[in-house]
Every structure is written in C-alpha cells, then in structure tokens.
C-alpha positions as CSV (number, residue, x, y, z in Angstrom):
1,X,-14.2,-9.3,32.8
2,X,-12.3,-7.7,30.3
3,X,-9.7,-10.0,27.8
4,X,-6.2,-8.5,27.7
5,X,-5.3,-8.0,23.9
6,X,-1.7,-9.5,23.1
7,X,-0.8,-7.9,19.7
8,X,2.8,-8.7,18.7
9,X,4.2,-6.3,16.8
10,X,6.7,-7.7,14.0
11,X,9.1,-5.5,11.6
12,X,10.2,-5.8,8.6
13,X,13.3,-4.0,7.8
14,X,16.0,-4.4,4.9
15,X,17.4,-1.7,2.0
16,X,14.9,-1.1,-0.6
17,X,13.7,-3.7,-3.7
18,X,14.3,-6.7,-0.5
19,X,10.9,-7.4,-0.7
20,X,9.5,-5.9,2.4
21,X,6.3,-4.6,1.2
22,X,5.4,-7.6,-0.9
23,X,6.4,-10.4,2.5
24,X,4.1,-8.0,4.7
25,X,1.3,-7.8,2.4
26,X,1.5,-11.9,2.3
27,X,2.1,-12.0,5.9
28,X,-0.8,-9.7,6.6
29,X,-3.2,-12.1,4.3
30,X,-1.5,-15.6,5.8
31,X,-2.6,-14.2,9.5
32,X,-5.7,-12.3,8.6
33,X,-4.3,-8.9,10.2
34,X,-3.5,-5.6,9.2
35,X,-0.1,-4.2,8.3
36,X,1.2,-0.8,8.5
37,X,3.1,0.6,4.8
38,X,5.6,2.2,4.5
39,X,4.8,6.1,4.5
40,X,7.7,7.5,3.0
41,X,6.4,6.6,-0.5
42,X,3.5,8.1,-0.3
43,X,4.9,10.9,1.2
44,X,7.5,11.3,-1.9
45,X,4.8,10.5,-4.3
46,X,3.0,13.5,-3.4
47,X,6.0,15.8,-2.6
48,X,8.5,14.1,-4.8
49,X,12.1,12.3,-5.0
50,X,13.7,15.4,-4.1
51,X,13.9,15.1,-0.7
52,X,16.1,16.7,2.1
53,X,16.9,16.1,5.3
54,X,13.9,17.4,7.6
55,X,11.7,15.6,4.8
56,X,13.4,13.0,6.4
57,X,12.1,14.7,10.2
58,X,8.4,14.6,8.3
59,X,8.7,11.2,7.0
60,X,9.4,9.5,10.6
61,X,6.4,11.4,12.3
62,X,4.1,10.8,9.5
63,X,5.3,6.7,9.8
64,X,5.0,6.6,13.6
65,X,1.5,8.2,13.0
66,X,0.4,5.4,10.9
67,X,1.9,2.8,12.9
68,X,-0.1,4.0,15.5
69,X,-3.4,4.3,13.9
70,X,-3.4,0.9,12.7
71,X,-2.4,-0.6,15.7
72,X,-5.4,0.9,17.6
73,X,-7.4,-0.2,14.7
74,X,-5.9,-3.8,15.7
75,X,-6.9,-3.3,19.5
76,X,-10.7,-2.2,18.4
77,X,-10.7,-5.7,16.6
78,X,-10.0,-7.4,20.1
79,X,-8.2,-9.9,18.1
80,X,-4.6,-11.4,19.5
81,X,-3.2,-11.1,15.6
82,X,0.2,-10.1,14.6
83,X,0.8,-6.5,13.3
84,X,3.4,-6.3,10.5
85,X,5.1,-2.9,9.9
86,X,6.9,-2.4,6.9
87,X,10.2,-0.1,8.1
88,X,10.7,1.7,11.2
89,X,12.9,4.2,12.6
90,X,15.5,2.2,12.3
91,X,15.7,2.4,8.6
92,X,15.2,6.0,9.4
93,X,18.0,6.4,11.2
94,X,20.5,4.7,8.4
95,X,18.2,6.4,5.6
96,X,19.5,9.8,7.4
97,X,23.0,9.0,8.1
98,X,23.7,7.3,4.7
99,X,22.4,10.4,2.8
100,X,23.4,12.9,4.7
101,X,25.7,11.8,7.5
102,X,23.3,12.8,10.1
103,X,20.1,11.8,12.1
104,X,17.5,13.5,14.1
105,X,16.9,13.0,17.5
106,X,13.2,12.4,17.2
107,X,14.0,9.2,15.4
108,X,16.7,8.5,18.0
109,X,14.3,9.0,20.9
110,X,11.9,7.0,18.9
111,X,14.3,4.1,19.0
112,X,14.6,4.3,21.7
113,X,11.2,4.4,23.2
114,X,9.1,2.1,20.8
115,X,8.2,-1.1,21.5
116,X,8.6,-4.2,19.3
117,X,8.3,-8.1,19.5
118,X,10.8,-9.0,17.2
119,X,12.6,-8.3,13.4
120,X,12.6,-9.9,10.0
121,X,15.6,-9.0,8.2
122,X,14.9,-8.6,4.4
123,X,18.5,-9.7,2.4
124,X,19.0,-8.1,-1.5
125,X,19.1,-11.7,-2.5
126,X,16.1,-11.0,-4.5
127,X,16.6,-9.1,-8.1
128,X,16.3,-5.0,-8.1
129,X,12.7,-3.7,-9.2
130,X,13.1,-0.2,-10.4
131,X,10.5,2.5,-9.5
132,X,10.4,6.2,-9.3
133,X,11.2,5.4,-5.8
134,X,14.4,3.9,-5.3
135,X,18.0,5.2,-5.2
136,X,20.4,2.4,-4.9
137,X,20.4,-0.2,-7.8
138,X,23.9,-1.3,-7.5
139,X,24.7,-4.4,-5.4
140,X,27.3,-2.8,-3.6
141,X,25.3,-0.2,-1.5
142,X,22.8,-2.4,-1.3
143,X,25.0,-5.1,0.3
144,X,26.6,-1.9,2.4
145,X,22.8,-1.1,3.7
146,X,22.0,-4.2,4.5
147,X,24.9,-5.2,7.0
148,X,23.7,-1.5,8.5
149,X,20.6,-2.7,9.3
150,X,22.3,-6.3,10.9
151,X,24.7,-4.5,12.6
152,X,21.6,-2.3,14.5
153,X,19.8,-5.7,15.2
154,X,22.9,-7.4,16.5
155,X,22.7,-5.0,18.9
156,X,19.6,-4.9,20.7
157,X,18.2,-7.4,22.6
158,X,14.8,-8.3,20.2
159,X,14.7,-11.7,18.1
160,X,14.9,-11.2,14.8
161,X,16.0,-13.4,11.3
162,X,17.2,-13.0,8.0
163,X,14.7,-13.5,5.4
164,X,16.1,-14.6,1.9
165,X,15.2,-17.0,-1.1
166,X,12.8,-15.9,-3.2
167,X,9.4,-14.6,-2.9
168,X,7.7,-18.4,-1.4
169,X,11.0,-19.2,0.9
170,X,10.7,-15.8,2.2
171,X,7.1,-16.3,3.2
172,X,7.6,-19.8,4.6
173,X,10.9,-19.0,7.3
174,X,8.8,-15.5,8.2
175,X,5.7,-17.3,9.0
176,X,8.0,-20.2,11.4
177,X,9.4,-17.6,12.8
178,X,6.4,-15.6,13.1
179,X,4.6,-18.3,14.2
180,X,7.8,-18.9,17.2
181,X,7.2,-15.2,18.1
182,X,3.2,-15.6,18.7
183,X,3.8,-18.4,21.3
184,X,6.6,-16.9,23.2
C-alpha cells in the first residue's frame, strides 16, 4: 500500500533586499527540506543586468522549471516536508508591469494554474544589501513594490503573512506560521 506524499508548498515573495533568499535558506535547514532559488539571478549573472522584456518570458519558464524539478526531487524523498520557493510568478508579473508596463500571458496563465499552500510576505523593514543585482535602493519603490505584492495576496483566497523584524523575528513568525500551514 502506497503512502500519499503531502508536500506543502510555501512562497516567499516581497521586493528585493527583504530577505527572501536568506528566510528560505533558514527555513529549508529548520525543516530539513529543499528550497527552490530564485532563477532570475542566475539567469542575469550569466546573461547580465541588461535585461528586456521577453528575458522576462525566459526568466518565468526557466523558474517554473526549477520549481518543478525540485519538487519531484521532494516526492522521490517520500518525505511530507515543506517546499520553500523563493519568488513566483507573482513577482513576475509585478517585475513585468513595473518595468515595462506589461506582462506575459504565460506568467498570467501560470498564476493562474499553479498550485500553492500558502505566502510569506517579506516587508523592506530590513536594511538594503547592494549587489550587482538589484535596481531599487530607495525606500520609496521599495515600499510601492511591496504593497503590489499585498495587494495580489489580498486577493486570492491562500493564507499568507507578513514577515518583518530582523533576520531571527523573521525566522521565528515564518516557522509558526509554517508550522500552522503543515497541520491544516
């Protein structure tokens, strides 16, 4: 008799320098899972910060791509873990629209079609870490982004919570919540 595998599948959203990476790397350690990174900087490392919009198209396949491979890594474990994935098309989707005022249907569709348990909500409460990376240093758009992304998760039907304090608060209300999300 075969066991039915119950992977949840958490996200972790919020505009860049909120910690994302950092809060799924802990989270991924805390629960003794896998996460999924986010592509996009590898895929700009490689092809660099000059990016246009159906870089944009390239960057959401290549993400969904490894989302998907790590999640059937997940199921060959046989494991019921939590899978952390550090942006989805959601932060496409603004990515697109705040750069260039426009936003593929492939990431629409993918929206649309995906299937999640539940959000974590980075805030920019945390101070801006420059890299080669990142665009948007000023408080201002960063504020702006981030009431994009609560706006989109105010309305869809998914649990989700804001995650902010610094780097040990963050882990501590993810984890609760996490840990609300895996009994449900």
């Amino acid at each position: 008799m075969s066991t039915q595998i119950n992977i949840k599948k958490i996200v972790v959203i919020g505009p860049e320098s909120t910690g994302k990476s950092a809060l799924c790397a802990q989270l991924s350690a805390h629960y003794e899972t896998l996460w999924c990174p986010e592509y996009a900087r590898s895929y700009l490392v490689d092809k660099g910060i000059n990016y246009n919009y159906e870089d944009l198209l390239e960057i959401a396949k290549g993400q969904i791509q490894l989302e998907d491979e790590i999640y059937f890594q997940l199921q060959t474990q046989q494991k019921n873990r939590p899978y952390f994935i550090d942006t989805d098309m959601q932060v496409m989707k603004v990515w697109s629209e705040y750069v260039f005022e426009n936003c593929h249907r492939y990431i629409l569709n993918q929206i649309a079609e995906r299937n999640y348990d539940a959000y974590l909500l980075c805030t920019p409460d945390i101070p801006w870490e420059a890299d080669a990376l990142r665009e948007y240093p000023d408080e201002v758009t960063r504020v702006k982004l981030f009431h994009y992304y609560k706006d989109a998760l105010t309305h869809q039907s998914l649990p989700w919570i804001e995650i902010a304090g610094d780097y040990a608060a963050r882990l501590e209300k993810a984890v609760r919540f996490t840990d609300e999300i895996l009994i449900a």
